[in-house]
C-alpha positions in Angstrom: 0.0 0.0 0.0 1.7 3.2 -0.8 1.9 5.4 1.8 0.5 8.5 0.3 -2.8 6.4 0.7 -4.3 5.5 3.8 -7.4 4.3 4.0 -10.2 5.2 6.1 -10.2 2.4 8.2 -6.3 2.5 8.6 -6.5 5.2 11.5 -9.6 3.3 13.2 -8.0 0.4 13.5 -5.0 1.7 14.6 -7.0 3.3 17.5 -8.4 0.0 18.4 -5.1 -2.0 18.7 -3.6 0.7 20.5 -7.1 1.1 22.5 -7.3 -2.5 23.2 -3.2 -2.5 24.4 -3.7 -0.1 26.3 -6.7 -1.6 28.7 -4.4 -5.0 28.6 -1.3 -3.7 29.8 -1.6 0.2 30.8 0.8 2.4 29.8 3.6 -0.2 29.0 1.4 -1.7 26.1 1.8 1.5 24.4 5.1 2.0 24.8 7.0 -1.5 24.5 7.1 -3.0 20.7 5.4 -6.3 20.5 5.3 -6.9 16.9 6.6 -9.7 15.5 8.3 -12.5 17.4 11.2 -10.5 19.2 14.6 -10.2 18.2 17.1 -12.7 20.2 19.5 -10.1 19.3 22.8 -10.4 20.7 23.3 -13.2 23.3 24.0 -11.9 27.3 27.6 -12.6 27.2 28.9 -13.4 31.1 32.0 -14.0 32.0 33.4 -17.4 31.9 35.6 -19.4 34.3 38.4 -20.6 32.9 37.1 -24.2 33.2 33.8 -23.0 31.0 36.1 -21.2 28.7 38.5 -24.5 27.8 35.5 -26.7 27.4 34.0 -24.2 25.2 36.8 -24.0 23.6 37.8 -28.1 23.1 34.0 -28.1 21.6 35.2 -26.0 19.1 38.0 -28.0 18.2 36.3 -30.8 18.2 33.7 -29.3 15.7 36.5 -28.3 13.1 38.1 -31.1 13.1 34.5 -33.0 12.1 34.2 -30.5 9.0 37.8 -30.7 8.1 37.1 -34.6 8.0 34.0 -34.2 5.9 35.9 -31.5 4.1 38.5 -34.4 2.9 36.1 -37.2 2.5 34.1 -35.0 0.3 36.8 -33.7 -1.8 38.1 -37.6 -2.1 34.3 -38.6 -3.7 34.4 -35.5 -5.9 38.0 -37.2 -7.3 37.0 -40.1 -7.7 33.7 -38.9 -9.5 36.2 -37.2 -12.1 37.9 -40.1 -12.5 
C-alpha cells in the first residue's frame, strides 16, 4: 500500500489495537514494541571461568576437526567422481 494512501479504516484500526493495548497492559502496552516474534538479538555474554572457557573451547576444536574430516572425504568422492 503506498503510503500517500491511507485508507479510512487504517486510523480506526489503529485506534483500536492501541485502544485494546492499552486496557491490557496500561501504559507499558503502548510504549513496548510487540510486533513480530522478538529479536534474540545479541546473546548476554557473562564471564566465563576458565574451566567453562576450555570446554567451550575443546568443543570448538572438536567441531573443526569434524568439518575438516568431511571436508577431505568430500573432496576424495568428488576425485573419484572425475575419475
Amino acid at each position: 500500500m503506498d503510503p500517500k494512501q491511507i485508507g479510512p479504516d487504517i486510523p480506526k484500526q489503529s485506534l483500536k489495537r492501541w485502544r485494546k493495548s492499552y486496557d491490557a497492559l496500561g501504559e507499558d502496552g503502548l510504549l513496548s514494541e510487540r510486533r513480530g516474534r522478538g529479536s534474540a538479538g545479541r546473546p548476554v555474554t557473562r564471564d566465563l571461568s576458565a574451566e567453562e572457557q576450555l570446554k567451550k573451547a575443546q568443543a570448538k576444536i572438536k567441531y573443526l576437526e569434524a568439518e575438516l574430516e568431511l571436508l577431505k572425504k568430500l573432496e576424495a568422492a568428488e576425485r573419484r567422481l572425475r575419475k
